[in-house]
N, C-alpha and C positions, 0 to 999 in steps of 0.2 A: 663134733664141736664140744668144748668144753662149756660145763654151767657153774656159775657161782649164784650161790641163796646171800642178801643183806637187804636190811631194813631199807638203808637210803645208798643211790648211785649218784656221788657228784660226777660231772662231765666238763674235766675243766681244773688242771693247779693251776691258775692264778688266785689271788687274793681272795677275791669272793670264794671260788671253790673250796681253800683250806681253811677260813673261817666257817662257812655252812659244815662242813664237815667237824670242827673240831668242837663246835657248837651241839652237834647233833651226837659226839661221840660222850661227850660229856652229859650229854642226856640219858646215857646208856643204849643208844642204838648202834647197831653194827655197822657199817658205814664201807662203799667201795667208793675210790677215787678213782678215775681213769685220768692222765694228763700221752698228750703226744712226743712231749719232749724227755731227756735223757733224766737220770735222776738226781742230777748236781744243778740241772735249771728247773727244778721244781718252784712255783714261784711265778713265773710265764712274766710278762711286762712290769709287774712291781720289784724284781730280784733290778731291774735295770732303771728304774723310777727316781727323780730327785725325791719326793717324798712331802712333798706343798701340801696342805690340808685347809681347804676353806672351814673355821668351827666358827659356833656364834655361841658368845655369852661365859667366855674362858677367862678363869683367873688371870691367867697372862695379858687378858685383854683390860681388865680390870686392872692391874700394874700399874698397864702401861698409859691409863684412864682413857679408854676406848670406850665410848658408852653405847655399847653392841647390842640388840636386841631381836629376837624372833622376829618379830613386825618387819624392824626396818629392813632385816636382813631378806626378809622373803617380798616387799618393797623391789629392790633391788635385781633379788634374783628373777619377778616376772616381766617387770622394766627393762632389765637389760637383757636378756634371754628370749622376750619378745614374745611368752608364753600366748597362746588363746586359750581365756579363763573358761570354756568350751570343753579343754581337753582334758577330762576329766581324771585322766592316772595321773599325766605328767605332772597335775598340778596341785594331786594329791600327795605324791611324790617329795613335790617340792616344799610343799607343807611340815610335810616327815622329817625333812633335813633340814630346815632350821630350827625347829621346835626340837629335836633330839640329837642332834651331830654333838652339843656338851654330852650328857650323858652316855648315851649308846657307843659314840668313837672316842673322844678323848679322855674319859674319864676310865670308860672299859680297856683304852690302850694303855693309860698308865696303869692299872690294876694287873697288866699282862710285864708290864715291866719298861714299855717304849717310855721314852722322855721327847723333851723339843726344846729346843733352841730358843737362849732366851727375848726372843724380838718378835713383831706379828710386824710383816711385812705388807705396804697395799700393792697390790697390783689390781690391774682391768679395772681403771679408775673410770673408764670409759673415755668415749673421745669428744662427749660435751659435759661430762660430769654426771651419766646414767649409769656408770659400773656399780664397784664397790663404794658406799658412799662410805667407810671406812674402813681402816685394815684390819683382815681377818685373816690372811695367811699363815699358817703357821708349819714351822719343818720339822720335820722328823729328826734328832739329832741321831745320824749312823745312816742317814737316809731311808729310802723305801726297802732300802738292801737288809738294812739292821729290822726294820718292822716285819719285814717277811721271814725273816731267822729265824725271829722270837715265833712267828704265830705256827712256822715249821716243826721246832723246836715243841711247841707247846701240843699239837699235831700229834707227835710221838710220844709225848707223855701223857696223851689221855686216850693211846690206843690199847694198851691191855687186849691182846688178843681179836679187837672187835675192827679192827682194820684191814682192809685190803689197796695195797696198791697199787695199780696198774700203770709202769711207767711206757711207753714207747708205744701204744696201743693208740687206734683211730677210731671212733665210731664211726661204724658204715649202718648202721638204722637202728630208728627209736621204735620199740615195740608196744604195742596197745593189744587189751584184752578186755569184751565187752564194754566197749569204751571209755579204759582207765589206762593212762600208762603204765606198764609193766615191767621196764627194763629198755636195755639195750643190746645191740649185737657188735663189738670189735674188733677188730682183729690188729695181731701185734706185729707192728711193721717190720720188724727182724726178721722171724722166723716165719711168717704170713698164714698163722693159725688164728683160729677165731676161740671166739669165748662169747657165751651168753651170758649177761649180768641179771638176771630176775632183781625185781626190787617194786614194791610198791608205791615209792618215791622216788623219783628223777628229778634230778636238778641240773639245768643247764646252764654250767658256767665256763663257756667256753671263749670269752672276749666278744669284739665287735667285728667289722668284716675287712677292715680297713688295714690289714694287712692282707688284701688280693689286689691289685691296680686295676684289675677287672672288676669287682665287685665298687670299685671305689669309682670309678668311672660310668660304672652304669649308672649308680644312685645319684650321680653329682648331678644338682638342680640345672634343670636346662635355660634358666634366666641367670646363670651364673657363671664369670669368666673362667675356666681352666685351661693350665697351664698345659701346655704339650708332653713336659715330663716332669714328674715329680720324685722326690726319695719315698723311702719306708721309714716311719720310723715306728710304727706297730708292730706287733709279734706278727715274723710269717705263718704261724697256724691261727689266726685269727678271721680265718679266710671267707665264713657267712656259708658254710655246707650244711655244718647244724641249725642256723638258722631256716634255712628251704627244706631240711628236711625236717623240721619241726612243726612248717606248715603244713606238713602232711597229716598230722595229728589236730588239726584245726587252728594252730598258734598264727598268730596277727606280727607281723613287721613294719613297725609302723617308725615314721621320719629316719627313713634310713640316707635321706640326701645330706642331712644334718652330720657335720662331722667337725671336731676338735682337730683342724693341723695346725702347722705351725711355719711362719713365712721366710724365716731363716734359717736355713738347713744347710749342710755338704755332707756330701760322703766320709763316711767314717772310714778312716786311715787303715784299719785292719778290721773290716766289716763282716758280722758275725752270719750275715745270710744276704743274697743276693739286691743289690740295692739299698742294702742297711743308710740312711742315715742321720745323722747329729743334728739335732735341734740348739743352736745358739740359744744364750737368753741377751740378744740384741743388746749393744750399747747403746747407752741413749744419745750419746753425745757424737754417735757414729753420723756422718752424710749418706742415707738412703737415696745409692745412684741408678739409674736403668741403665741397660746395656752401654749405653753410648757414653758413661761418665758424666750424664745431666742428672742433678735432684728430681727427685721424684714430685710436683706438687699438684696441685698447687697446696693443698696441705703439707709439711714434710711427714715421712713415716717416723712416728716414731715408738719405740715397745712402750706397753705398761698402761696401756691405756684401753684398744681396743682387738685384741689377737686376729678378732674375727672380719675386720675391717684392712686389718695390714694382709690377711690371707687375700682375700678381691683384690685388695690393689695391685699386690702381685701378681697373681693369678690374671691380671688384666693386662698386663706387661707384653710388650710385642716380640721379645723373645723370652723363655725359661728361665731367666734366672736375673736377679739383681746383686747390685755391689752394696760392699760396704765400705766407707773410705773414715775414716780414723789414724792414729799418731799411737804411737807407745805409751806416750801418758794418758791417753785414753784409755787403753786397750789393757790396761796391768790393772786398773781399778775398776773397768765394767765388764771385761767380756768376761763368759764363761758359757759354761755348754751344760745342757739341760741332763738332769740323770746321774745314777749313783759313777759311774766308770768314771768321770772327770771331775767330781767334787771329793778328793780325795783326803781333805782336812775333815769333813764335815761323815763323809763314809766310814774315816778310821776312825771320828770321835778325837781330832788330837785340838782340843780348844786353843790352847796357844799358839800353834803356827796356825791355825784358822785365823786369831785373832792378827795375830804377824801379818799374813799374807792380805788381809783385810786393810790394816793400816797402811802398809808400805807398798802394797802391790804385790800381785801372783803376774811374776817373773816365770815364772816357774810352768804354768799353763802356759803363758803366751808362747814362750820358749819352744814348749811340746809341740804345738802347733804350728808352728815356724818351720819347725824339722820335719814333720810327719807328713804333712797337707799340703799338697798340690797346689789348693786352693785358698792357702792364708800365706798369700804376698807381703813381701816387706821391701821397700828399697827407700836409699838415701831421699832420694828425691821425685817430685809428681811424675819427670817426662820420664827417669825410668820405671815408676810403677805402673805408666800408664803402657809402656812397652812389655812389660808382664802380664799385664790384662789380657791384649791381646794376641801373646803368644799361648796365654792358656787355653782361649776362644778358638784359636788359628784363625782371626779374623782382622779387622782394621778398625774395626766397631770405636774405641776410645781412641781419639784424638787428644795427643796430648796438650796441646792448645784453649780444650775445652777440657779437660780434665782440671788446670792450674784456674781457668776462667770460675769456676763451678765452685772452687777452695777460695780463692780472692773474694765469689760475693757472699759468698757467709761469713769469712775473713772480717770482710770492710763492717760489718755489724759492731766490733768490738772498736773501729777507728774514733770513736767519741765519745766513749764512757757509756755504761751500763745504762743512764738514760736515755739515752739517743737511741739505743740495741730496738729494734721491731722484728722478730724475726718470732715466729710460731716455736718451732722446736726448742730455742734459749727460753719462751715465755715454760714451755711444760718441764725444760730440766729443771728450771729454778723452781717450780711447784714442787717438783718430785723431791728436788732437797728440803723442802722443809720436814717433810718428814724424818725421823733421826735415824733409822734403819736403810732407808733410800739414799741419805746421807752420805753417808758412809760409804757405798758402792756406785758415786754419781760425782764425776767431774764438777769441782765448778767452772761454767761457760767461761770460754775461753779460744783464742783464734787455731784453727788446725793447725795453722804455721807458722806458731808461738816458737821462737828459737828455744832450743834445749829440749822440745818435745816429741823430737824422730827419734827412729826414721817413721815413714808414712809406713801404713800398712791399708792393704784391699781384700776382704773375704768377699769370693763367687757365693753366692746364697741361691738356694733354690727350696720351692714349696716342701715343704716333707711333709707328710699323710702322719697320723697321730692316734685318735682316739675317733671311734663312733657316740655320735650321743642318741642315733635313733636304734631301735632291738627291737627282741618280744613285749610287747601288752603284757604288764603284769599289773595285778593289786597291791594294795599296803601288804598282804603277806605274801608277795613274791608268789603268787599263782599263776602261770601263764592262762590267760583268756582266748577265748574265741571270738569268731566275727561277731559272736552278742553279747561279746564282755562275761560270757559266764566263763567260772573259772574249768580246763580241761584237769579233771580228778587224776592226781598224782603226778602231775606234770609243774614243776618249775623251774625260776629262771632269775639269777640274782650278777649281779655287776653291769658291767660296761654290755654283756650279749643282751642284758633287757633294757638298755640308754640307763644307765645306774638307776631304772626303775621308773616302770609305766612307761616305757616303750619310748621315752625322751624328756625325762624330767626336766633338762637344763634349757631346752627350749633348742634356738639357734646359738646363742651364745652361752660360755660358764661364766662363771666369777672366778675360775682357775681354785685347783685344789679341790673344786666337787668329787672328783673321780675315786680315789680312794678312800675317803668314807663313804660315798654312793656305794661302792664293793663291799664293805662295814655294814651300813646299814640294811643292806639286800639282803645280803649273807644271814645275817641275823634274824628277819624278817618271817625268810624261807625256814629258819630251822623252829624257830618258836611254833610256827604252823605245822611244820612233820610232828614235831614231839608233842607238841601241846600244851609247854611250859613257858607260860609268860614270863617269869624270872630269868629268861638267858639274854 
């Protein structure tokens, strides 16, 4: 068996693990990185990420006269997250991240060179006004695609000989010696030789688990409805092996039922691993139907308000999957699909056709998805989309009778002027426009079968799996703890595999956008603690 001597073994290219590393390389320690994937997807879930960043107390929010504060914002984050003030990491954690997400992620990412787009978006306003009680959104301009380049990029220009990289390589066991972690054992899935990594620091940054449907299935709370079949839309190496085997060294798994999906999903037209799929970002002015072509309610679904509330509902659905029923002039100014591959104005940095396809409609997406997808139906009229429905089911499920009944009563809303309108979902689009960024990507209310605005269109949506927010028990410096909270010597653990920190900072619910600064912050946390230098 091969051995390799470095200071620090990250376990893990994504986000957190190339930050801890290029953190700790720049401290002058020698640094091994092990990742499982190839060396052009180095980068793990954020190379494919939109790139949303919940920050609190940013210039841009200032601009935009956002009067953002630590207080309110951590308010907020334990109110809607549904923290127990009890749980003493997660809520330390949370502490961490609004009081430093300005300085430690935004201010350090533009220092590296990232920029953002110039708007703070709200979303997860909540679904009685307990989310974000203001916008804090903010996008990466080049997406998570472009953040991950630079911190790559930056990677290799502070490795000066002091780096090792292990691409294609799995960990099969974490090693301990007089009860300190010591390394790890690999082996390289190509050629199926092993390698011993010696190192006095291990850091585990290997995602959450929620890319295994087994591991996602065990954890899922048993007072919670699940769906029969779900997508992926997590890294499939993110599968929770490192985690159980981490318990072996006395590491804590804690709120692993807790998971960030996402309730409007289909498969992805040319799916990069088995069950890959696309997370929509919901229209709002879409009809959330169940199988049979009826609204969902007696609340209607609709995004931007509560992610974690539209996951149950669905999840509670008497089969897999729900519709979406929408018009062309819907669908050119709201749909869009989550992640750097389909925001391709915003990926390549082209601000003018961003700003183009923003004003006039992205023709151009719907278009794509018209041609490619099985599952994003388009026809002149309801009885033949509703004939498409259930040819794609191979079922009888939608009646087209109740499919045109279903459009008529939300229809009849607009028969008497905007006064007369009572309908739940027109009271939350017209909220959502007041906002001037929401604005902009938000129909105003209007009848589905508004002449001029086909043809109809129906996306099949199903639950797709996402992010874990429960992991390893870590401290403010990313130490994984044992069953007594004392930290296991030279053992840690930073992003999404420790719930972005203490084992489930975000609670049950995020404010959306935690996640990669959680990977930022962790990252950071871990490496100040190996080196010893509070200045990083």
């Amino acid at each position: 068996m091969a051995a390799l001597q470095s200071d620090v073994l990250v376990i893990g290219g994504g986000l957190a693990g190339i930050v801890t590393a290029l953190e700790c390389l720049r401290a002058g320690q020698r640094v091994a990185l092990i990742d499982r994937d190839t060396p052009e997807r180095l980068g793990g879930l954020a190379l494919w990420a939109f790139g949303g960043m919940a920050l609190v107390g940013t210039p841009l929010q200032a601009r935009m006269k956002i009067p953002d504060t630590p207080e309110r914002a951590l308010a907020d984050w334990v109110r809607f997250g549904e923290l127990d003030p009890d749980d003493t990491y997660p809520m330390q954690w949370a502490h961490q991240y609004v009081e430093h997400s300005r300085v430690q992620v935004h201010d350090w990412l533009l220092g590296e060179g990232v920029r953002f787009m110039p708007a703070v978006n709200w979303v997860e306003r909540g679904l009685h006004g307990d989310g974000n009680s203001l916008p804090r959104y903010h996008i990466v301009w080049g997406t998570s695609c472009e953040l991950t380049r630079r911190m790559i990029a930056a990677l290799r220009g502070a490795d000066h000989g002091r780096l090792t990289l292990l691409h294609r390589h799995r960990v099969t066991q974490l090693e301990r010696q007089a009860g300190m972690s010591s390394g790890a054992v690999a082996i390289d899935e190509q050629s199926g030789a092993e390698v011993r990594i010696d190192a006095p620091a291990v850091v585990l940054a290997m995602g959450g688990i929620n890319g295994s449907h087994e591991e996602v299935r065990r954890n899922w709370p048993r007072d919670r409805p699940r769906p029969a079949t779900m997508l992926n839309g997590a890294h499939p190496f993110a599968d929770g092996r490192l985690h159980h085997l981490a318990t072996g060294l006395g590491a804590q798994i804690t709120h692993a039922g807790e998971m960030w999906n996402y309730a409007a999903g289909f498969p992805h037209p040319y799916p990069h691993f088995a069950g890959h799929g696309l997370s929509t970002i919901p229209c709002k002015s879409a009809l959330w139907l169940d199988h049979r072509g009826e609204r969902i309610g007696p609340v209607p679904l609709v995004t931007g308000f509560d992610t974690h509330w539209l996951c149950r509902r669905v999840a509670a659905q008497e089969k897999p999957w729900t519709w979406h029923l929408l018009n062309w002039r819907i669908a050119i100014k709201e749909f869009a699909i989550s992640g750097a591959e389909h925001n391709q104005r915003i990926h390549d940095r082209q601000f003018a056709l961003f700003l183009k396809e923003t004003l006039f409609g992205n023709h151009r997406l719907v278009r794509q998805m018209q041609r490619e997808s099985p599952h994003f139906l388009v026809d002149d009229t309801l009885t033949g989309l509703a004939a498409k429905m259930n040819a794609l089911t191979q079922s009888h499920d939608v009646d087209a009778h109740v499919l045109q009944a279903t459009a008529d009563a939300f229809d009849a809303n607009f028969a008497n002027g905007a006064k007369l309108e009572n309908d739940e979902q027109i009271r939350r689009i017209r909220h959502a426009r007041q906002w001037g960024p929401d604005r902009l990507r938000t129909c105003k209310p209007a009848p589905l079968q508004k002449p001029g605005t086909g043809p109809f269109i129906a996306i099949q949506m199903q639950l797709v799996t996402r992010k874990s927010l429960g992991g390893l028990r870590t401290d403010l410096h990313s130490r994984v703890l044992d069953a007594n909270d004392n930290p296991i010597p030279g053992l840690y653990c930073v992003g999404e595999a420790a719930g972005f920190g203490g084992g489930g900072a975000c609670g049950r619910r995020s404010l959306e956008g935690t996640f990669l600064p959680g990977c930022i912050l962790t990252a950071r946390a871990a490496a100040r603690s190996i080196t010893g230098k509070e200045n990083l």
